[in-house]
PAPAVEX-191594 format. One record per atom (N, C-alpha, C): atom name; x, y, z. Coordinates in Angstrom, 2 decimals. Layout:
N
> CA; X; Y; Z $
...
This chain:
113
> N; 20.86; -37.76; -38.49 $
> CA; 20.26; -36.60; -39.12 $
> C; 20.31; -35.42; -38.16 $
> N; 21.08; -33.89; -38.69 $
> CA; 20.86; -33.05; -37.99 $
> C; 19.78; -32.18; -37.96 $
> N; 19.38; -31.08; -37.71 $
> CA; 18.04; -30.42; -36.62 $
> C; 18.37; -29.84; -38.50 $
> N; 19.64; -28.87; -39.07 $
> CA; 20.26; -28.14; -40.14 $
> C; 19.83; -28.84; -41.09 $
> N; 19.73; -30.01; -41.38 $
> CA; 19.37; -31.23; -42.95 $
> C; 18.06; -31.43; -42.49 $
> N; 17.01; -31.21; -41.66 $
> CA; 15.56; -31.41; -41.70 $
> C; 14.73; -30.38; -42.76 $
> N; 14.16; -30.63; -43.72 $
> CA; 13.52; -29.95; -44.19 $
> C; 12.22; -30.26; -44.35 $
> N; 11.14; -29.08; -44.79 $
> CA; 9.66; -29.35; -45.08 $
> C; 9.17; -30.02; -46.15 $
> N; 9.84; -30.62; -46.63 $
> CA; 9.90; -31.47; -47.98 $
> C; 8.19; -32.66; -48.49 $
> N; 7.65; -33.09; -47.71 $
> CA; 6.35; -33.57; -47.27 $
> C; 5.75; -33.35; -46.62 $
> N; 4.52; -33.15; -46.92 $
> CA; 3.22; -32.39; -46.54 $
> C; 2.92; -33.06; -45.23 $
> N; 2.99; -34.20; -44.80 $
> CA; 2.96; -34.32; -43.57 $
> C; 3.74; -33.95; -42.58 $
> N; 4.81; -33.78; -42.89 $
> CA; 5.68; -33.20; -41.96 $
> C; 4.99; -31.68; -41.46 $
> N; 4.69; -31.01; -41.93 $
> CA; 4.10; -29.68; -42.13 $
> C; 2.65; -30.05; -41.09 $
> N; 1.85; -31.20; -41.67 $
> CA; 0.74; -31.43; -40.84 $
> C; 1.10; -32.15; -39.33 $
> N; 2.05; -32.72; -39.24 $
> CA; 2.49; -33.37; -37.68 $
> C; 3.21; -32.02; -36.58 $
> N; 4.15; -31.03; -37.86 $
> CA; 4.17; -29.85; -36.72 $
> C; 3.87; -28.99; -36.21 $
> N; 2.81; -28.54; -37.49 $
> CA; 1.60; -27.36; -36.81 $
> C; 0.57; -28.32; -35.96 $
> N; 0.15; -29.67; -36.31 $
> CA; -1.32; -30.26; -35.90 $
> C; -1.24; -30.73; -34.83 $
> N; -0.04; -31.09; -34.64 $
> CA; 0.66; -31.92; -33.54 $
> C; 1.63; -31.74; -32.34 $
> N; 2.84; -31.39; -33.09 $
> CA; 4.29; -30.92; -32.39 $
> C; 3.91; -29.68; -31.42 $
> N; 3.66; -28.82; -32.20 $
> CA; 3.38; -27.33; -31.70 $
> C; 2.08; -27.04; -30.77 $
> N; 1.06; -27.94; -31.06 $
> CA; 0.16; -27.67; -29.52 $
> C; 0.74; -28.65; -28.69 $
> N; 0.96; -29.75; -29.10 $
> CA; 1.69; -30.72; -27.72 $
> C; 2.37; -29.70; -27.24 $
> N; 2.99; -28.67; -27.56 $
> CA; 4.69; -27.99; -26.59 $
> C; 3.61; -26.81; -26.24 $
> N; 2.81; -26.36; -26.49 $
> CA; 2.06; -24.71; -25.99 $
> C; 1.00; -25.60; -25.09 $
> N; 0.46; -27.10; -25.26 $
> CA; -0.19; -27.82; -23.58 $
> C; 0.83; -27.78; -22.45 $
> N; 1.82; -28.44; -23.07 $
> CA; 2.95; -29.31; -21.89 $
> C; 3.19; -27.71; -21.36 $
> N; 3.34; -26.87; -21.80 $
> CA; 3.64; -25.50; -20.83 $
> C; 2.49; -24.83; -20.79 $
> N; 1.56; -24.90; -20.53 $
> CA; 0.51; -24.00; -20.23 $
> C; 0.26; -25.03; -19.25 $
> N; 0.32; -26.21; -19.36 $
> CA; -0.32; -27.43; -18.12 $
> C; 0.45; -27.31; -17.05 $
> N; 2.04; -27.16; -16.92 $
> CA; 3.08; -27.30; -15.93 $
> C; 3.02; -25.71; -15.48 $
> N; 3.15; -24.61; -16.24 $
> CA; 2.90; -23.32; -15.70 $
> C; 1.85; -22.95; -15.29 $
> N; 0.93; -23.39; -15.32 $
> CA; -0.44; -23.30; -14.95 $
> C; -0.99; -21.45; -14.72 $
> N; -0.61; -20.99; -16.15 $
> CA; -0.61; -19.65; -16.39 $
> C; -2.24; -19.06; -17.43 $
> N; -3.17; -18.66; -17.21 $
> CA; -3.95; -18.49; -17.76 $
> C; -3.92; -18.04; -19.44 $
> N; -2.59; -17.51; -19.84 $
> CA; -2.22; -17.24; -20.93 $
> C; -1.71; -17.91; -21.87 $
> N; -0.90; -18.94; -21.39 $
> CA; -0.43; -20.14; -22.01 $
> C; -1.93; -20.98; -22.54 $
> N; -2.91; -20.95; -21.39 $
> CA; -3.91; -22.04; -21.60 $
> C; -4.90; -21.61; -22.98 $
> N; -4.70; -20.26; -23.12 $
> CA; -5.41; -19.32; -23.99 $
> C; -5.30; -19.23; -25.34 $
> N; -4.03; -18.75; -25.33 $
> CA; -2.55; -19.44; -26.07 $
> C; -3.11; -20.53; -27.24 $
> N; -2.99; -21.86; -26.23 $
> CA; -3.62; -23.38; -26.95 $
> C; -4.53; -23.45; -27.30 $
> N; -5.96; -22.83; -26.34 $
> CA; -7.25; -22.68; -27.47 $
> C; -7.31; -22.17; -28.22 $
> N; -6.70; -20.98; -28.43 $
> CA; -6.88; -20.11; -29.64 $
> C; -5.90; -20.74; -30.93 $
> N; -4.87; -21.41; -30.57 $
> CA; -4.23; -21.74; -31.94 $
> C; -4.93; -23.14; -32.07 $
> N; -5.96; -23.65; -31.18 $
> CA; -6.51; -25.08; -31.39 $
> C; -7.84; -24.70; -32.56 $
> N; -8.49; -23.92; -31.99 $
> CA; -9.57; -23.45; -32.50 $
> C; -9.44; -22.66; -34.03 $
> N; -8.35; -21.69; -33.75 $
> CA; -8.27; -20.79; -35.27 $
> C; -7.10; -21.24; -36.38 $
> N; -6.54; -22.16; -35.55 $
> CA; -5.28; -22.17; -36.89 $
> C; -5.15; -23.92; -37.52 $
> N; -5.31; -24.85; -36.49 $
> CA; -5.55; -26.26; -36.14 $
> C; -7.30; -26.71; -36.80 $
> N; -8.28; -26.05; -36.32 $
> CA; -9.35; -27.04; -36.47 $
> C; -9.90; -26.80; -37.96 $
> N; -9.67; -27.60; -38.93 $
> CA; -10.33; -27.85; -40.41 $
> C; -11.62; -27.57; -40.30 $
> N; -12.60; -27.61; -39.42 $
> CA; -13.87; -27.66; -39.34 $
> C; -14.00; -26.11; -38.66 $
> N; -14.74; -25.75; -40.14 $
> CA; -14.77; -24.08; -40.27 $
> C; -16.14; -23.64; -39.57 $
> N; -16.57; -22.78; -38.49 $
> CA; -17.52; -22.34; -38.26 $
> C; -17.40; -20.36; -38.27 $
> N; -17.96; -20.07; -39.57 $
> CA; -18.35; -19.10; -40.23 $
> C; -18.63; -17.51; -39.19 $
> N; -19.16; -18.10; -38.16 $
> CA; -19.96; -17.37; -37.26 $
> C; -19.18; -16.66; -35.84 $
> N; -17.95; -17.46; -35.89 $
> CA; -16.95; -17.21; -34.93 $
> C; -15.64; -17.25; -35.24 $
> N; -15.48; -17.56; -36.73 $
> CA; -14.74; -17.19; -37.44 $
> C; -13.45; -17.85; -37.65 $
> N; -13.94; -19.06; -36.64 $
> CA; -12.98; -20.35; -36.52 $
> C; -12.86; -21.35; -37.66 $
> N; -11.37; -21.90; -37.57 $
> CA; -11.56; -23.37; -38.35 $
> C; -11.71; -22.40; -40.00 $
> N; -11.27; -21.64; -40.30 $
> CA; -10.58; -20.66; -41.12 $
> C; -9.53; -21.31; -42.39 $
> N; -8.71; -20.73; -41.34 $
> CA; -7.03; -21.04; -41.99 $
> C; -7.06; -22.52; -41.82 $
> N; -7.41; -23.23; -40.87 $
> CA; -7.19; -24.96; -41.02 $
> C; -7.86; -25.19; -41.88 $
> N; -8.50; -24.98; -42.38 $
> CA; -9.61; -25.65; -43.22 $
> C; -8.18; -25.41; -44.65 $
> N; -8.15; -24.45; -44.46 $
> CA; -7.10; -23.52; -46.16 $
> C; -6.37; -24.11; -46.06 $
> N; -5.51; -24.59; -44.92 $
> CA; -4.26; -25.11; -44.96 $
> C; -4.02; -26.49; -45.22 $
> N; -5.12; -27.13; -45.04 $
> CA; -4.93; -28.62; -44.82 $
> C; -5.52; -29.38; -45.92 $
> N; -6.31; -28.56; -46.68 $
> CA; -6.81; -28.83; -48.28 $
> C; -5.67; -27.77; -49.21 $
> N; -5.24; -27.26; -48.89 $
> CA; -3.79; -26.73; -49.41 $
> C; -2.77; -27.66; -49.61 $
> N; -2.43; -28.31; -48.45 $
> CA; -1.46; -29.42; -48.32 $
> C; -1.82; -30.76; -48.90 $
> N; -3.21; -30.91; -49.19 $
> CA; -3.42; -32.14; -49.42 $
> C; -3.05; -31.48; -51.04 $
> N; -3.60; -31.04; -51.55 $
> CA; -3.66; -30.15; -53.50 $
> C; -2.21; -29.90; -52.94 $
> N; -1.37; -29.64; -52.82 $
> CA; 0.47; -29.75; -53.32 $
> C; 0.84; -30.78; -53.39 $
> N; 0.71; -32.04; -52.13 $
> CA; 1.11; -33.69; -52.45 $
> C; 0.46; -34.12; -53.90 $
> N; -0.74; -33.62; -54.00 $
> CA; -1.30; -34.13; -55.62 $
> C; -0.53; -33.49; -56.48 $
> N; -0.51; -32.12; -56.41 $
> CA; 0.36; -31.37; -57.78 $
> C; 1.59; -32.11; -58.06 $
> N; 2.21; -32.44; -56.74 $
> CA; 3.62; -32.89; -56.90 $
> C; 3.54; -34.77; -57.04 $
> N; 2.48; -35.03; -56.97 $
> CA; 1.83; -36.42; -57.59 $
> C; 2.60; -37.26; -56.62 $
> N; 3.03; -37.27; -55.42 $
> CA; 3.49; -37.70; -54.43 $
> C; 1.95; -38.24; -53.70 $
> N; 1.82; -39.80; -54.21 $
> CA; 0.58; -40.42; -53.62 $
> C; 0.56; -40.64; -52.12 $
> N; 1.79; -41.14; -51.90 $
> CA; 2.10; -41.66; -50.83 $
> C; 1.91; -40.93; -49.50 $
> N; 2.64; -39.35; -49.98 $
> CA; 2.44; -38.47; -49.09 $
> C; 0.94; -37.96; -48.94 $
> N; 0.60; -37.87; -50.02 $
> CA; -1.48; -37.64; -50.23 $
> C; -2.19; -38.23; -49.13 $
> N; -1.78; -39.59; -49.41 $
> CA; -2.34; -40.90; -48.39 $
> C; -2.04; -40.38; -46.92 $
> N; -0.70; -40.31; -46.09 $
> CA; -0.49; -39.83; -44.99 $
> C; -1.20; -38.48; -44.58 $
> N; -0.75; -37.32; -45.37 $
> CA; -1.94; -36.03; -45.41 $
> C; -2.74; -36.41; -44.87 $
> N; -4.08; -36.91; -46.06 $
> CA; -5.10; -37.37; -45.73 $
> C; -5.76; -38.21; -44.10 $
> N; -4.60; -38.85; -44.04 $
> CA; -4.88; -39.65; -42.70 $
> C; -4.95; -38.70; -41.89 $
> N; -3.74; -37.71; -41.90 $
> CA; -3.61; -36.69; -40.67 $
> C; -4.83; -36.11; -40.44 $
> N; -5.22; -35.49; -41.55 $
> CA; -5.82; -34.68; -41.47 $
> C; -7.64; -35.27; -41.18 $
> N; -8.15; -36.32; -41.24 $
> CA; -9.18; -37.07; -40.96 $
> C; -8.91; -37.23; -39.50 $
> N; -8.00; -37.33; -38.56 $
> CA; -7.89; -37.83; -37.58 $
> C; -7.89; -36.18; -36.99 $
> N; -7.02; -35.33; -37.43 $
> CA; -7.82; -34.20; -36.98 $
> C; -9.17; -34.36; -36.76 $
> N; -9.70; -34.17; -37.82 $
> CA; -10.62; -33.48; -38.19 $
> C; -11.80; -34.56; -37.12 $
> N; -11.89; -35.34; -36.93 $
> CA; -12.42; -36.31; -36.04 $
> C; -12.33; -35.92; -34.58 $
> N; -10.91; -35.38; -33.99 $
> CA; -10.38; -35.09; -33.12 $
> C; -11.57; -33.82; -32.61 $
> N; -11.81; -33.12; -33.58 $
> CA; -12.55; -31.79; -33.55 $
> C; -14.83; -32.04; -33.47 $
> N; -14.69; -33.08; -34.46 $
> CA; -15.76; -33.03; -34.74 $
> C; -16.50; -34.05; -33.34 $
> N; -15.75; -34.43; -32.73 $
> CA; -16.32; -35.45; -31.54 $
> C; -16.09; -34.96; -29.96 $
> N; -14.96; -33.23; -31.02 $
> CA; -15.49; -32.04; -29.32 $
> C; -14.49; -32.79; -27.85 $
> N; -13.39; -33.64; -28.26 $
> CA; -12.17; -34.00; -27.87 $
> C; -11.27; -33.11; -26.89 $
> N; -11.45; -31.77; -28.20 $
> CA; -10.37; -30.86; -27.62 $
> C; -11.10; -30.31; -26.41 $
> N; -12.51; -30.23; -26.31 $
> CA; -12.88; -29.20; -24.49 $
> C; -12.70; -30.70; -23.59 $
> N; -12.55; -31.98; -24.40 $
> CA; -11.76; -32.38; -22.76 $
> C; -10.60; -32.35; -22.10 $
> N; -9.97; -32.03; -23.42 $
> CA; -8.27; -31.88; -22.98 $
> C; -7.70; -30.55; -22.26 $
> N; -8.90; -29.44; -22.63 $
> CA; -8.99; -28.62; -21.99 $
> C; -9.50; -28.09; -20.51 $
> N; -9.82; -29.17; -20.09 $
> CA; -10.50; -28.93; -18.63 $
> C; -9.05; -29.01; -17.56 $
> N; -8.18; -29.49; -17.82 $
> CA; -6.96; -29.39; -16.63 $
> C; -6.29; -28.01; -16.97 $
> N; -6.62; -27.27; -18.09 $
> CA; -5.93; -26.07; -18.09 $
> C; -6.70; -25.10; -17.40 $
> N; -5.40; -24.25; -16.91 $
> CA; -5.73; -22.92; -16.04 $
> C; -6.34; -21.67; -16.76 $
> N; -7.70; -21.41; -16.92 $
> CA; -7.96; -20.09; -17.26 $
> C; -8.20; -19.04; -17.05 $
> N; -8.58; -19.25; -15.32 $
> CA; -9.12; -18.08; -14.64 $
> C; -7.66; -17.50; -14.27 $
């Protein structure tokens, strides 16, 4: 399979590369560059675009929240159970990831000052 025939075709795919793919690669270089901007970078797309768990007050956990009950309501529209099921998983394991406050430990080896 080439990089050209990959498409967004299932909703998990969509949830493994924003939830997953894409902060793994903005850690692995903010951790090895050890650049205060990179590290900034990752919280902010951890916090505003990544975490489902919306807090109103800081204005976080926003768009994840939209996006990931978005994605789950298209696998249903398109009655693709299977993919529902995976969604769902992803997105619980997020959302776990967040709610048990995970991410400020992964954040302590990054450079912010």
């Amino acid at each position: 399979m080439k990089i050209k025939e990959f498409k967004f075709d299932r909703g998990w795919k969509l949830l493994f590369y924003f939830d997953i793919l894409l902060p793994v690669i903005i850690y692995v270089i903010a951790f090895i560059s050890g650049t205060s901007w990179f590290a900034s970078l990752f919280h902010s797309y951890e916090m505003f675009i990544v975490s489902p768990i919306p807090n109103i007050q800081a204005l976080s956990g926003i768009v994840g929240l939209i996006y990931h009950v978005g994605i789950l309501a298209y696998t249903l529209i398109r009655k693709n159970y299977k993919d529902f099921a995976v969604c769902l998983i992803i997105s619980l394991i997020i959302a776990a990831f967040f709610l048990t406050e995970l991410n400020y430990t992964i954040l302590r080896p990054l450079n912010f000052a």
